[in-house]
C-alpha positions, 0 to 999 in steps of 0.5 A, a space after each residue: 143338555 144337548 152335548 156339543 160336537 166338534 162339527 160344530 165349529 166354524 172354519 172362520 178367524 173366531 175359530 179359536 175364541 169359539 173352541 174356547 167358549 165350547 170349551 166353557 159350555 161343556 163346563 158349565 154343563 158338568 157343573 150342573 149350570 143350565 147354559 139356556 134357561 127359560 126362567 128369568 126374574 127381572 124387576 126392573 129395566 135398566 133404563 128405569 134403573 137409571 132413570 130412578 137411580 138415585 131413590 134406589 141407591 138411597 134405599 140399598 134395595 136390592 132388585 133383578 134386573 137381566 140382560 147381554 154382557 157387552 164388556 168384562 173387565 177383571 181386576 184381581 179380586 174385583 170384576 167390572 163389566 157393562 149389562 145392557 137390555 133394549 132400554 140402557 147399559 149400566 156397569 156392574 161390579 162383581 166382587 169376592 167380598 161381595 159373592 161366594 168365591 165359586 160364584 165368582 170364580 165361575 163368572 171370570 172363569 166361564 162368563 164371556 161378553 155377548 153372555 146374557 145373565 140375570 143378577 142380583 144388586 144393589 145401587 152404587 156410584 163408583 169414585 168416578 162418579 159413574 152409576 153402577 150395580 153392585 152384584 149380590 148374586 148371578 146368573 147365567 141365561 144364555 151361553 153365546 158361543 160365537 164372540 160378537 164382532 168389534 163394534 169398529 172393524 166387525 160388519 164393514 161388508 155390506 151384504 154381511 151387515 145384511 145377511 147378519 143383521 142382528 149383529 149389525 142392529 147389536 153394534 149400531 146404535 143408530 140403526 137400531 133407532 132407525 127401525 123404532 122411527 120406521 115404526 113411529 113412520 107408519 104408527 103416524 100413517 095409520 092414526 091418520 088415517 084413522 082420525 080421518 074417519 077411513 076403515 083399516 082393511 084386509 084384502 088378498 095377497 095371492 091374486 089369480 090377476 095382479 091389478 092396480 099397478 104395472 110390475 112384473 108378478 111373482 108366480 106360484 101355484 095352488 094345489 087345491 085349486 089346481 091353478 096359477 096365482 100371483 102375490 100382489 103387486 098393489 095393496 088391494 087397489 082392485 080389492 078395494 075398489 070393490 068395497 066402494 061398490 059394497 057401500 064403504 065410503 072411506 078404506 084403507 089397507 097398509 100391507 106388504 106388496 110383492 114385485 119380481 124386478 130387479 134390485 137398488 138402492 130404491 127399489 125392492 121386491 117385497 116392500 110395504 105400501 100403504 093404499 086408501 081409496 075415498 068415495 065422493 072425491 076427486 085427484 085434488 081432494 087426494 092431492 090435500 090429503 096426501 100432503 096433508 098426511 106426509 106433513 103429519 108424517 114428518 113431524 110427527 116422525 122426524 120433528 122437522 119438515 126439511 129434508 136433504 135426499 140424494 144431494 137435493 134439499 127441500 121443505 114439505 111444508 106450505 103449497 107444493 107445486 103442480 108440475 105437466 107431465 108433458 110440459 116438463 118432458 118438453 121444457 127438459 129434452 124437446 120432445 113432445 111426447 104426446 105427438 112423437 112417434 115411437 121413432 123419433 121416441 127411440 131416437 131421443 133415448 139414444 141421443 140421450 145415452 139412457 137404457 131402455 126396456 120395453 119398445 112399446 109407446 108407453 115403455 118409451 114415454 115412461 122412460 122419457 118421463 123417468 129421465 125427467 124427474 130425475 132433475 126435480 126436488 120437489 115437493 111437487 105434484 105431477 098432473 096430467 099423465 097421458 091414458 096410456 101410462 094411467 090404465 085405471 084413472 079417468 080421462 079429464 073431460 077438457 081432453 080425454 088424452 090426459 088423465 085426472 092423475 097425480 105423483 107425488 116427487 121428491 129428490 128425482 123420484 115418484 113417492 106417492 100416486 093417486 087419481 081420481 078413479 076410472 068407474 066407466 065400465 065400458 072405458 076399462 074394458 078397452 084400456 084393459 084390452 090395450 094391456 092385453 095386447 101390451 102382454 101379448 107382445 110380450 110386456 111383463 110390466 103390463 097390467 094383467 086384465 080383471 075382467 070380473 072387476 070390470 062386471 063390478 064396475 057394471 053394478 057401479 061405484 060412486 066417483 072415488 079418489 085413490 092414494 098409495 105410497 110405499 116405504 121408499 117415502 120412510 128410506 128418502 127422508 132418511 137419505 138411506 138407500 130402501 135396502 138399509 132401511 129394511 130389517 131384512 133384505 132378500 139375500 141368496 142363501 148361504 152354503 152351508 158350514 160358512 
C-alpha cells in the first residue's frame, strides 16, 4: 500500500473532510485492511434483491451483494446506511449485536459515504415498512478519499458537471438514464439497418482527402508515410461509395466523425453519424427509408412520436411534407437565390442583421437558406437543393441546376441529408474543380477533391441513394443541447493541482 502524501490534498472547500478520510485511510492500512481490493463476492444485484425480496426474506438465506454507500446513518449501537449498485439502492443495517464489536466499530469509525463495500446479510423489513438488509459481515473495496458532492448544491456550474461527469451522472439520475436511452437510440438504428438487409462496415478515420461533406479537417501527420492526413468529416461516404463499385448492394457504417469548427449548443467536433448508401435506388427510395427509420426510432426509443424542440412542437408520424429549397428562400426573405447575384446576396444578409463567413456564392446561399429553416418545424424534407451547395449528387434531369437531394428538418435545423448519388465520372471532375477553386480562394469549409474517387467512378457504380445522420437527431428529440447529450464533451485542460 502506497502511503499517502500530504501534496496530495487539494486546496478546495473539502479540504478538511478530505484530510479526515486520509486520515482514516492511513488506519485502515496500519490495521491490515487493503482499502483497494480487486476481489469481490457478490450473488446478487440489488435490484433482483428487490425485485425477488420477499422469497429471500421467507428463506433468511444469506447472500453477497456490493456496491457505493450513499448515506450513513448512526444510532448508538445501530447504524443505517443505503448500498446503491447500477441496477438499485437498498438500506442496510449494521448492528453490535449483529457484528464483531471491532467490525462494527471499524464501519462507524473508518467508513464514510461514497465507500463501496461487499457485505453479508440477509432480508428484513423495518417497522416502517421499508426493505432492508440486515448486515452479517462487511467489507471495504474501495476507500473514496474525496466527499461526493450534494446531490442539491454540488455540480450547478456547467463546464464543472462537464469536466467531472461522473459525478454529474452519480448525482442525476435522469442523466444517467439519458445515455441508457442514447444506447437504446442507435441499438434501434443499427437493427434496422440490419432487418433491411444492409452489411455493417468499417471504412477509414484518417483520410489523405476529407470527402463527403463541407467541414473544415483536423489535421495530423503520419510518421511512417512521411505525410499529411486528416480525421474524417463523413462516415466513409467516399468509402463506401467505392463498396458500390465492388459489387455491395446495401452498406452502412455507424461511426465517429470528426470536424475542426466552432462549438454550440448543436454542434460538436467529434460526434457520431450513422451513413448507409443502397444501390439501385434513387433520393425518394431514401427519403421512405430514412422516415421509415426515425419512425422506428421514436418508438422504439422514446415510446411516442411527438416531440416539443427548442419551443416547436411536432408528430413524426404519417406523410411529411417536401419543402423547395428556392421556393422557401423566396416565400421567407424575397430573394431568388437562383438569379441573385452575390451582391445583392450580401445586401439581403446585411438587411437581414445575420453574420456571415465565407464571400463566395455558395457561403452566401447557404447562410441565406440557414436563415430560413430556422422558422420551420418539420418534419419535412427540403428537396431540390441547387448544384453549387450539393457537390456529390446528381443533377435532376428536367433542370441540371438542381439536385436529386434531400434534408431532413426538425425544430429549424438540418438532421438527416441524402441523395441520389452523383456516378457521372466526368461531372465530378468539374464539381470537384469548382471545390478546388473554392479552396484556393481560401474556403476552409470546401470539399477537399478526390481525384482516385473520381477514376473508381470511370470503372462505374450502379445508381445508388446515399443517407446519414448524426446524434444531433438523439439531443433534438431529447430537447437537450448535443453537448449535455454527450458523456464527455472536449474541455481545455486543467491545471494541474486544482
Amino acid at each position: 500500500m502506497t502511503a499517502i502524501n500530504d501534496n496530495q490534498i487539494s486546496s478546495t472547500s473539502s479540504v478538511s473532510e478530505k484530510e479526515e478520510r486520509l486520515k482514516k485511510l492511513q488506519e485502515l492500512v496500519k490495521k491490515g485492511i487493503n482499502p483497494y481490493v480487486a476481489k469481490v463476492k457478490r450473488d446478487y444485484e440489488i435490484g433482483k434483491v428487490l425485485q425477488e425480496f420477499t422469497p429471500l426474506k421467507d428463506s433468511a438465506a444469506e447472500f453477497f451483494v456490493a456496491g457505493r454507500l450513499r448515506s450513513i446513518r448512526s444510532h448508538g449501537n445501530l447504524t443505517f446506511a443505503n448500498l446503491e449498485d447500477e441496477s438499485g439502492n437498498i438500506q442496510i443495517a449494521l448492528s453490535k449485536k449483529e457484528l464483531e464489536a471491532d467490525s462494527y466499530k471499524d464501519f462507524v469509525k473508518l467508513i464514510d459515504h461514497g465507500d463501496f463495500i461487499q457485505v453479508k446479510g440477509i432480508c428484513f423489513v423495518t417497522h416502517k415498512g421499508e426493505k432492508s438488509l440486515m448486515v452479517k459481515e462487511w467489507k471495504l473495496l474501495t476507500k473514496a478519499v474525496r466527499p461526493i458532492p450534494d446531490a442539491w448544491y454540488g455540480l450547478k456550474d456547467e463546464e464543472e458537471r462537464y469536466r467531472k461527469r461522473y459525478l454529474d451522472l452519480l448525482l442525476n439520475p435522469e442523466t444517467r438514464d439519458m445515455f441508457y436511452k442514447k444506447a437504446k437510440f442507435w441499438e434501434v438504428t443499427r437493427a434496422f439497418m440490419k432487418k433491411k438487409g444492409f452489411l455493417e462496415v468499417e471504412t477509414p478515420t484518417l483520410e489523405t482527402t476529407t470527402g463527403g461533406a463541407e467541414a473544415n479537417p483536423f489535421k495530423t501527420f503520419h510518421d511512417d508515410y512521411n505525410l499529411d492526413v486528416y480525421l474524417r468529416i463523413s462516415v466513409g461516404e467516399l468509402w463506401q461509395k467505392r463498396l458500390m463499385a465492388a459489387g455491395y448492394e446495401k452498406t452502412f457504417e455507424i461511426g465517429r466523425v470528426y470536424r475542426n469548427e466552432g462549438s454550440s449548443p448543436d454542434h460538436l467536433q467529434e460526434f457520431t453519424n450513422l451513413e448507409f448508401y443502397l444501390a439501385y435506388a434513387d433520393y425518394e427510395v431514401g427519403m421512405e427509408i430514412a422516415k421509415e427509420l426515425y419512425q422506428e426510432i421514436a418508438q422504439k426509443t422514446f415510446a411516442t412520436t411527438k416531440f416539443k424542440t427548442k419551443g416547436f412542437s411536432y408528430d413524426l408520424a404519417g406523410d411529411w411534407p417536401k419543402l423547395d429549397y428556392r421556393e422557401e428562400i423566396l416565400r421567407q426573405i424575397g430573394i431568388d437565390v437562383l438569379q441573385a447575384g452575390e451582391d445583392e446576396m450580401r445586401a439581403k444578409l446585411n438587411e437581414l442583421q445575420v453574420k456571415y463567413e465565407g464571400d463566395n456564392r455558395e457561403r452566401l446561399m447557404d447562410t441565406l437558406w440557414k436563415y430560413c429553416r430556422k422558422n420551420i418545424a418539420g418534419p419535412a424534407f427540403l428537396i431540390n437543393h441547387p448544384k453549387l451547395v450539393s457537390p456529390l449528387a446528381k443533377a435532376k434531369l428536367d433542370n441540371p441546376e438542381l439536385t436529386e437531394r434531400f434534408q431532413i428538418i426538425i425544430a429549424g435545423s438540418e438532421v438527416g441529408n441524402g441523395f441520389s448519388e452523383l456516378n457521372d465520372p466526368q461531372e465530378q471532375r468539374n464539381r470537384f474543380a469548382l471545390q478546388q477553386e473554392l479552396i484556393d480562394r481560401g474556403d476552409k469549409e470546401a470539399m477537399m477533391p478526390d481525384w482516385e474517387f473520381v477514376e473508381m467512378l470511370e470503372y462505374g457504380i450502379p445508381p445508388t441513394c446515399g443517407f446519414g445522420f448524426g446524434e444531433r437527431l438523439f439531443a433534438f428529440l431529447m430537447d437537450k443541447p448535443v453537448r449535455e447529450t454527450t458523456l464527455f464533451p472536449l474541455l481545455k485542460p486543467k491545471k494541474e493541482g486544482n
